[in-house]
C-alpha positions in Angstrom: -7.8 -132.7 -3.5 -5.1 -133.0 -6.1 -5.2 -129.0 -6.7 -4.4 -129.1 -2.7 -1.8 -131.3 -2.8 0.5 -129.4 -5.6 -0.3 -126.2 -3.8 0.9 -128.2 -0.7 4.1 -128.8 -2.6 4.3 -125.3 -3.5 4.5 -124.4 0.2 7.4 -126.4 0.9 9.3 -125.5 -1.9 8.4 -121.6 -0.8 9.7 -122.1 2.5 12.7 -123.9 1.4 13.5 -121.4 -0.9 14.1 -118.8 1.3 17.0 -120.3 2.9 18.5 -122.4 0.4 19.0 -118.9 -1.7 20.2 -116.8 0.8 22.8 -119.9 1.5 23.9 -121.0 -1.7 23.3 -118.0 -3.9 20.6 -117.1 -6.3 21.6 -118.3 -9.5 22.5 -122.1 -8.2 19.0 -122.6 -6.7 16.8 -121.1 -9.9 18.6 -123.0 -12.5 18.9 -126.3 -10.3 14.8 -125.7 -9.5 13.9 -125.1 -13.1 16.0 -128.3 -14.6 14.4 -130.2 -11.4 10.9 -128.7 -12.4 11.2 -129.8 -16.2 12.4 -133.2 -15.3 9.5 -133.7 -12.9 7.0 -132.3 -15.3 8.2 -135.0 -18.1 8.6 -138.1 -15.4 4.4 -137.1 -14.5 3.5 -137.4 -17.8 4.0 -140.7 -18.2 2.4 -141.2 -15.2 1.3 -145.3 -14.9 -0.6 -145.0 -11.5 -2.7 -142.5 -10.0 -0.5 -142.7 -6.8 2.5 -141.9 -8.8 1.0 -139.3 -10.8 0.0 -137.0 -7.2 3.8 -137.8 -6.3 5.1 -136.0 -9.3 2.6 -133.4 -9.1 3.7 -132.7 -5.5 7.4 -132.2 -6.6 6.1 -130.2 -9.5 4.4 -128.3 -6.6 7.7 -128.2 -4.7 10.4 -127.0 -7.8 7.7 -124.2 -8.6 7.8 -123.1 -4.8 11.7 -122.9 -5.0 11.7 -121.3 -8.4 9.1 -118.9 -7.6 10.6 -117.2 -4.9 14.6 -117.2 -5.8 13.8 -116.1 -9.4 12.0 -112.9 -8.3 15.1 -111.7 -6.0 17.4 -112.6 -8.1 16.8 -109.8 -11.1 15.7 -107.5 -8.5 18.9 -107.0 -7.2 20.5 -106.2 -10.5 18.3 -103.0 -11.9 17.6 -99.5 -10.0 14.6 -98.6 -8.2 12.7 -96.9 -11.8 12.8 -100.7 -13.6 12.3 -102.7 -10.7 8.2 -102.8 -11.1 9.0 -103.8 -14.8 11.1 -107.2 -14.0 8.5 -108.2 -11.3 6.0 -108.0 -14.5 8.5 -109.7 -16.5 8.0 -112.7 -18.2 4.7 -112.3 -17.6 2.7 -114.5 -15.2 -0.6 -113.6 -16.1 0.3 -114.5 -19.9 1.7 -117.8 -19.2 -1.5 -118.7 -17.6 -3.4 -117.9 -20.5 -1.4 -119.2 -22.9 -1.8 -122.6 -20.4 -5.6 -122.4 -20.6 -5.9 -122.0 -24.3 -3.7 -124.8 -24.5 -5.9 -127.0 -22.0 -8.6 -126.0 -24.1 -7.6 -126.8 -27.5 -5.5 -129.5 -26.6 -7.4 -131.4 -23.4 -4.4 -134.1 -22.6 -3.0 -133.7 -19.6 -0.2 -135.6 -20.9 0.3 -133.7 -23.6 0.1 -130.3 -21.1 2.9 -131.6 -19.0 4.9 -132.6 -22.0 4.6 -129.0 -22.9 5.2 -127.3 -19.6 8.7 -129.6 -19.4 9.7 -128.6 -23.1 9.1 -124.5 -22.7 11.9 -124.8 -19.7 14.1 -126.3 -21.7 15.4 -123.1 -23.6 15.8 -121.3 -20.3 18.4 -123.6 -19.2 20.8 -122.7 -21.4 20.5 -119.0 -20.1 23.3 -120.5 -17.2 26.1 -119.3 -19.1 25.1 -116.1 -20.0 23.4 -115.1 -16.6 25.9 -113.9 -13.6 25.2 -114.5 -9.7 24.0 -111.6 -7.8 26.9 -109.1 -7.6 25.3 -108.2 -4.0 24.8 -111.6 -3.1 28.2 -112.1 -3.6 29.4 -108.8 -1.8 27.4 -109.9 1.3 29.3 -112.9 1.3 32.7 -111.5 0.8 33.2 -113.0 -2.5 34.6 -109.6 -3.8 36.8 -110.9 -6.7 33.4 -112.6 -8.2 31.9 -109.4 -7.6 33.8 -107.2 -9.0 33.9 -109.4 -11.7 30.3 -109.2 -12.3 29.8 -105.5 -12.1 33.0 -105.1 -14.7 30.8 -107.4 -17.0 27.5 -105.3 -16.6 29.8 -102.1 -17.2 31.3 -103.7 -20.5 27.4 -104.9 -21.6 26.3 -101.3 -21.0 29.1 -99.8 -23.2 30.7 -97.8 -19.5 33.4 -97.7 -17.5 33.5 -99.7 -14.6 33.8 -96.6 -11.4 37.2 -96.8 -9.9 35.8 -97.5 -6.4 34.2 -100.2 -7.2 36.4 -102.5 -4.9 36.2 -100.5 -2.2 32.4 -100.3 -2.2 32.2 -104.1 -2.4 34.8 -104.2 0.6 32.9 -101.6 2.7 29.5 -104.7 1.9 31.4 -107.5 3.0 33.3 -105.4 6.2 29.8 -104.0 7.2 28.3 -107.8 6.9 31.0 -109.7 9.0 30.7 -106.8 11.3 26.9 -107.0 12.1 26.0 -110.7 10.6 29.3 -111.8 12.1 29.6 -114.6 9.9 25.9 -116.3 10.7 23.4 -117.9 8.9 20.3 -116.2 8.9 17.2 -117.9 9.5 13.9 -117.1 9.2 13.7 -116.2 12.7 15.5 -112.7 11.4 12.7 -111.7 9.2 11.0 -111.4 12.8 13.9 -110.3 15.0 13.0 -106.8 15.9 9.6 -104.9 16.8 10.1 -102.9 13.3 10.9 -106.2 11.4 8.3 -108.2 12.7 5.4 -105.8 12.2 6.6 -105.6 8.6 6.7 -109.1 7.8 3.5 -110.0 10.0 1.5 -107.4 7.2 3.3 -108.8 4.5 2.3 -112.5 5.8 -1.4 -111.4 6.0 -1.4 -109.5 3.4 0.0 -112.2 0.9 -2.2 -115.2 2.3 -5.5 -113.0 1.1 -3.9 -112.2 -2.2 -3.5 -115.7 -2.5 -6.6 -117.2 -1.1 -8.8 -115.3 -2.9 -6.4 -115.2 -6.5 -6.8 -118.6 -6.7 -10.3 -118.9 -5.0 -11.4 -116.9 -8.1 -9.1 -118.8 -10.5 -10.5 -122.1 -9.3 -14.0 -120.9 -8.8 -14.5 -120.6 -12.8 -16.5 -123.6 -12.8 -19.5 -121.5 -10.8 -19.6 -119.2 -14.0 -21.4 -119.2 -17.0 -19.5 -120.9 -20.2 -16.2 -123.4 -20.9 -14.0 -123.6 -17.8 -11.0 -123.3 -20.1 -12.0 -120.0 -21.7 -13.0 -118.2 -18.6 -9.8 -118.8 -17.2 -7.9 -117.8 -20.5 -10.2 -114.9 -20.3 -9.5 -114.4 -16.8 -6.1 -114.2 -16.7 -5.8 -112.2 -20.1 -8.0 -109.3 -19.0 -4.8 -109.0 -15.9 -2.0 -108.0 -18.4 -3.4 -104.6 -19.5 -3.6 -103.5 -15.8 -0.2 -104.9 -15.3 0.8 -102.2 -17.3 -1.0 -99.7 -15.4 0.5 -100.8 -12.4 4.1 -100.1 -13.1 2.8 -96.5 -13.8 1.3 -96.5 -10.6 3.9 -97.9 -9.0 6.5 -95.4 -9.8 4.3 -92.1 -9.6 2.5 -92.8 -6.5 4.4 -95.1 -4.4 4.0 -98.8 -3.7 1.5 -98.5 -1.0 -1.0 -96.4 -2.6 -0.7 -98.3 -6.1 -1.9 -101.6 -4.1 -4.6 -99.6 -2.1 -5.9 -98.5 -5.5 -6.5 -101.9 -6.9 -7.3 -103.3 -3.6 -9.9 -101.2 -3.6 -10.8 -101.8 -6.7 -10.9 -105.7 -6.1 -13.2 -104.7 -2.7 -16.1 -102.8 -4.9 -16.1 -105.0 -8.0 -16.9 -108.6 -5.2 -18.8 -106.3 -3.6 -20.6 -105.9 -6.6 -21.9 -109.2 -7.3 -23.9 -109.3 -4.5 -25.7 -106.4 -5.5 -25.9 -107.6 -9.1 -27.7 -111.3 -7.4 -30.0 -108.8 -5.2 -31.1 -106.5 -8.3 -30.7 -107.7 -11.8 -32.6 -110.0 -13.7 -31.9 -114.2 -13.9 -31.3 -113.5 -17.8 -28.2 -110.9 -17.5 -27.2 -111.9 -13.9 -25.1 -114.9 -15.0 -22.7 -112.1 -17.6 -23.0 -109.3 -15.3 -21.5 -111.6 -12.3 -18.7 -112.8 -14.7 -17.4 -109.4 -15.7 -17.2 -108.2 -12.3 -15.0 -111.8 -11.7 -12.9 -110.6 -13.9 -12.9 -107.2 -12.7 -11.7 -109.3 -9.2 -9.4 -111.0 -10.6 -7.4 -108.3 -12.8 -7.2 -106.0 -9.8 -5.8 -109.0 -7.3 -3.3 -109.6 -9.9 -2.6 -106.1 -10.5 -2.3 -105.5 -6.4 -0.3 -109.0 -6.2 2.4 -107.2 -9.1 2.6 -104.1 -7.1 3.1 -106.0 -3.7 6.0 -108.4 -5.1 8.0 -105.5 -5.8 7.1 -104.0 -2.5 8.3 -107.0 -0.5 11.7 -107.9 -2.0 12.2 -104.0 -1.4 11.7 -104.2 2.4 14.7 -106.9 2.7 18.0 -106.1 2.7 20.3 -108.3 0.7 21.2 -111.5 3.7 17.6 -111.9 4.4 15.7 -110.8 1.3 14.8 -114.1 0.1 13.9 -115.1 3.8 11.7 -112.3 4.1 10.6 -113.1 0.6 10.0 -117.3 0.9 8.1 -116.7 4.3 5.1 -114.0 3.2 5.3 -116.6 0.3 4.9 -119.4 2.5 2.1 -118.2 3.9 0.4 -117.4 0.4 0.6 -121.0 -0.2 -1.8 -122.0 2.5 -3.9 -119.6 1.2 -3.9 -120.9 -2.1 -4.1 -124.2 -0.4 -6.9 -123.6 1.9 -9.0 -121.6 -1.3 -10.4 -124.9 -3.0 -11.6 -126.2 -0.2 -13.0 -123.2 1.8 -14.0 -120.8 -0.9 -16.2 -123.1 -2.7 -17.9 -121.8 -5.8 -19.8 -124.1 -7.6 -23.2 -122.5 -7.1 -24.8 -119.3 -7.7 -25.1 -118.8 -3.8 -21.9 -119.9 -3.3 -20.1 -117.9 -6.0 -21.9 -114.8 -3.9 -20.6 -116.0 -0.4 -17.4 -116.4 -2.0 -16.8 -112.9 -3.4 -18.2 -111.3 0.0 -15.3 -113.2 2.0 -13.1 -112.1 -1.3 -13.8 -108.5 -0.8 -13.7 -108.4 2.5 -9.8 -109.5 2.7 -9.1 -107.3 -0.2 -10.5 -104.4 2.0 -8.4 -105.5 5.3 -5.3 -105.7 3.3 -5.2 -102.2 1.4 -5.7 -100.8 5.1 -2.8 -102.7 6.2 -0.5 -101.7 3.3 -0.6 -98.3 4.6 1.2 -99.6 7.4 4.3 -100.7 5.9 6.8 -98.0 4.8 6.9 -96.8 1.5 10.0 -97.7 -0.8 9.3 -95.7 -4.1 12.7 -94.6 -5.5 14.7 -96.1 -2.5 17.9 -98.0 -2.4 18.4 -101.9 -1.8 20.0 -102.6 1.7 21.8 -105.0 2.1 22.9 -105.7 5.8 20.9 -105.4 9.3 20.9 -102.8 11.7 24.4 -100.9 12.2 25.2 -97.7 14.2 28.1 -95.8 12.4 29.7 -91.8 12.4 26.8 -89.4 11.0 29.7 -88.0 9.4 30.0 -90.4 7.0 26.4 -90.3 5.8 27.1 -85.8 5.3 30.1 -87.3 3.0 27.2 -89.3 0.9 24.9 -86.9 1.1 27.2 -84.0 -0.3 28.6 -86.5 -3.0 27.2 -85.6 -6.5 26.5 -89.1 -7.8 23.3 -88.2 -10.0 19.7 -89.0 -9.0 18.3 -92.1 -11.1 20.4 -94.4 -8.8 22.0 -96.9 -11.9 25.1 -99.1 -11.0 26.7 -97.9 -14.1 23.7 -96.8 -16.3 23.3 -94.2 -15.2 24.2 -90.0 -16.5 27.2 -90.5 -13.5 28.5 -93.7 -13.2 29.1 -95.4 -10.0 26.4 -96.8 -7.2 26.1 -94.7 -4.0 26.0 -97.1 -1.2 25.0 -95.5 2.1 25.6 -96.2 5.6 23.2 -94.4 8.0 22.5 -94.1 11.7 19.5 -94.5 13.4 17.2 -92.5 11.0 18.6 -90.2 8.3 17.3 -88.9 5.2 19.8 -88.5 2.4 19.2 -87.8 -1.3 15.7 -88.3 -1.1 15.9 -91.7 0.8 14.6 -92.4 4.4 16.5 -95.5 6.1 16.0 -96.7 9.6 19.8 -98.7 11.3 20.6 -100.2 8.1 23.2 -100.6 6.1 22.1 -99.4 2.0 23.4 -99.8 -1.2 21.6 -97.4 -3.8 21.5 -99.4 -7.0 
């Protein structure tokens, strides 16, 4: 119930998220999420009643929600398309888990745990004056002078000069933006405005809540296996980083949608599996053989789960991205609310329903991936559906710019940001009525 509860908090933070950091920008809402999130962290600790102790976990449960989704976004839109799998495996989820665990395990406090979870964000805060706000964010919201500013500063860090056009790029963002967004707030009602837009983000909904019922179905169904709780999940979460690895590879060789069919696939066989290991192998090895393919489960839903959080801040442009972003998140957080209680795993029978219904939705969801466009090597849009001259896209398309798509990183500096019709292909990169900015 308690697990429940703090995943219940998660949800609202999620869905908050969305919204607060399309409003306010990206960098106020992580920093103010992470100081809130260390604050509540410390405050549960010294927890004098159970009542206030599930209060505190619930806002623990809401700051992560928050932090979760704006802190993904947020670097996204500051590398190009090559490093963008690299920052969504960046710090490293799967090694702060384990480095939790180990912790739980040698040092079983909770006190102490939350102590320690408030003291590691600490350091991080202090990243505010070094960090800049989204440069696109900004452009979107014709802030150009803050802008500019920002993309000066990343051309002075790299050791480049800033392009000359630089302000006139920004001002053809922010013109594009009043002209289509007309000075609106978005809602999450855009992320399903539009047959196009709501196919995408009713897959990525669906897609998310199995990826997240069954992660942390797995995750909390450790207690069905063989051996200490707190080992099996350091184990667990440990055996995800190597694959981690292998899907950035993946990701930028084959595409986004076929890197997630791969280890969706892989998740499907290995839960698959275990059902055929309780049918055919003997009591003596069954209990190891079932825990290896777990683990098997588990690295290739976090593997697929890396692979699809690129893919999803990708299919946003810039004014709804962390909409589009907080709601398939949303919806992951019933999923991972729903898991404890309807993916029960505390027997040997139940561990083998439990995988069945796990690779069941890991099979649905790699078919559904197909459906989504692919968005290997693409640029970030930024603004919604806009009809302009096709003569203006021949000008980008005949503009020598260079091909790894860097702001100012890059062999030739200078971002190409392209405005397209209804459907164009230029340089490589298929947009449908949107406005683009190749980063």
């Amino acid at each position: 119930m308690m697990t429940s509860l703090q995943m219940g908090g998660v949800l609202i933070g999620a869905l908050m998220s969305g919204q607060v950091a399309d409003t306010f920008g990206r960098r106020l809402t992580v920093y103010v999420t992470l100081l809130c999130h260390c604050t509540t962290s410390l405050v549960a600790a010294f927890s004098v009643t159970w009542q206030m102790f599930i209060v505190m976990r619930v806002l623990i449960g809401v700051t992560l929600g928050v932090y979760l989704v704006a802190s993904f976004s947020y670097p996204i839109e500051f590398v190009s398309p090559k490093y963008r799998q690299v920052v969504a495996f960046l710090p490293g989820w799967s090694a702060g888990v384990s480095i939790f665990a180990l912790t739980a395990w040698l040092a079983p406090n909770w006190s102490y745990v939350h102590i320690g979870s408030a003291v590691l964000g600490v350091p991080y805060l202090f990243t505010w004056f070094v960090i800049p706000e989204s440069f696109r964010w900004l452009a979107t919201k014709g802030r150009l002078d803050e802008a500019e500013a920002v993309l000066e500063r990343v051309a002075r860090i790299n050791g480049r000069a800033k392009p000359r056009d630089v302000r006139k790029r920004l001002q053809q963002v922010a013109e594009e933006e009043r002209r289509t967004g007309q000075g609106r707030r978005y809602t999450y009602l855009d992320v399903y405005r539009g047959w196009r837009m709501a196919v995408t983000t009713l897959v990525l909904n669906g897609v998310w809540f199995s990826l997240s019922f069954c992660y942390y179905g797995i995750s909390f169904g450790v207690t069905g296996l063989s051996g200490n709780i707190y080992l099996n999940i350091f184990l667990m979460t440990l055996v995800e980083i190597p694959p981690n690895f292998s899907t950035i590879f993946l990701a930028n060789r084959l595409g986004r949608r076929w890197t997630c069919l791969i280890f969706f696939t892989l998740c499907s066989v290995s839960s698959f599996g275990i059902l055929v290991v309780n049918e055919t192998v003997s009591a003596g090895s069954k209990g190891v053989a079932t825990t290896v393919l777990a683990m098997v489960s588990k690295l290739a839903v976090g593997a697929a789960w890396l692979g699809v959080l690129t893919f999803t801040s990708e299919l946003y442009p810039t004014v709804i991205r962390n909409l589009g972003y907080g709601a398939s998140n949303t919806v992951s957080r019933v999923g991972g609310a729903l898991a404890p209680v309807l993916l029960n795993m505390d027997t040997t029978e139940e561990v083998v329903r439990g995988y069945i219904v796990v690779g069941s939705l890991m099979a649905a969801s790699g078919a559904a991936c197909l459906l989504l466009r692919e968005t290997k090597g693409q640029a970030l849009q930024d603004s919604i559906s806009v009809k302009v001259n096709t003569d203006e896209v021949e000008d980008e398309k005949k503009a020598d710019w260079g091909s790894n798509g860097d702001v100012i990183g890059g062999d030739k500096a200078g971002p190409v940001w392209t405005v397209t019709g209804d459907k164009v292909k230029a340089e490589g990169l298929e947009v449908n009525g949107i406005v683009s900015v190749r980063l």
